[in-house]
N, C-alpha and C positions, 0 to 999 in steps of 0.2 A: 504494500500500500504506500510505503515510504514513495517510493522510486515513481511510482502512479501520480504520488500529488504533486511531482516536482516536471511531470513534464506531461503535454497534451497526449500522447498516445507511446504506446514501447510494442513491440514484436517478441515475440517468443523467446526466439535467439537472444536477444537484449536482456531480458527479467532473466533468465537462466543463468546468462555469462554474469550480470551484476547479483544475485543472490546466492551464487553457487549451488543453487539448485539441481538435481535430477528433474529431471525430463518427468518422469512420473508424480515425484512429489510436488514441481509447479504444477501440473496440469490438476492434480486434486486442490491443490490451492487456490487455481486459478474456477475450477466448479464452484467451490464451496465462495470465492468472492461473490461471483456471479448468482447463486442463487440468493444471496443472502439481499443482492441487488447493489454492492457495492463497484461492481465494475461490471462495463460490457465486453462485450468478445465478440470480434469479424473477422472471418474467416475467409481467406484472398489467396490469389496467388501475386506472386511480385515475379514475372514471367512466365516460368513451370515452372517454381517452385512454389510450394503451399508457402500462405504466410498467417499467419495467427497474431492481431494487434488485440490489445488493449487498455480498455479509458476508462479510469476512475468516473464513476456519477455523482452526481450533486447529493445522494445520499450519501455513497462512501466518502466524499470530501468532510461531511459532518461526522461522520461516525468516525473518521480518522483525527477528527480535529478534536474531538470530545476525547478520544481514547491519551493525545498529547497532551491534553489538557489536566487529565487523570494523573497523568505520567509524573507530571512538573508538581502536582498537588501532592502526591505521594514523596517525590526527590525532596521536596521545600519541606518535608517532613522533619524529615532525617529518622522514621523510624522503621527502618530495615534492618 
């Protein structure tokens, strides 16, 4: 989601190479975004090759923005 709010769309290849992800573990990541309604998924080709982009939605923008929010409220603590 980081990498999502910081730019207007990423490809497959991209979110994989910057999360060090498997292939299988983004792709369950990237379901469970999408059904939960935090990011869309379009499915292209970028010549013959298949290409898999996705964009954070104006839900996921809030729900990530809530979750940083949490984050900094929790850090400002100091009780970990």
């Amino acid at each position: 989601m980081s990498i999502l709010a910081g730019v207007e769309e990423a490809d497959f290849s991209y979110l994989k190479k910057q999360t060090g992800a498997t292939s299988g573990n983004l792709s369950v990541q990237i379901d469970k975004l999408t059904t939960a309604g935090y990011i869309t998924v379009e499915k292209g080709f970028k010549g013959k090759m298949p290409r898999t982009t996705c964009k954070i939605t104006s839900a996921g923008q809030e729900a990530f923005k809530v979750y940083v929010d949490a984050l900094k409220e929790y850090l400002s603590a100091g009780d970990f």
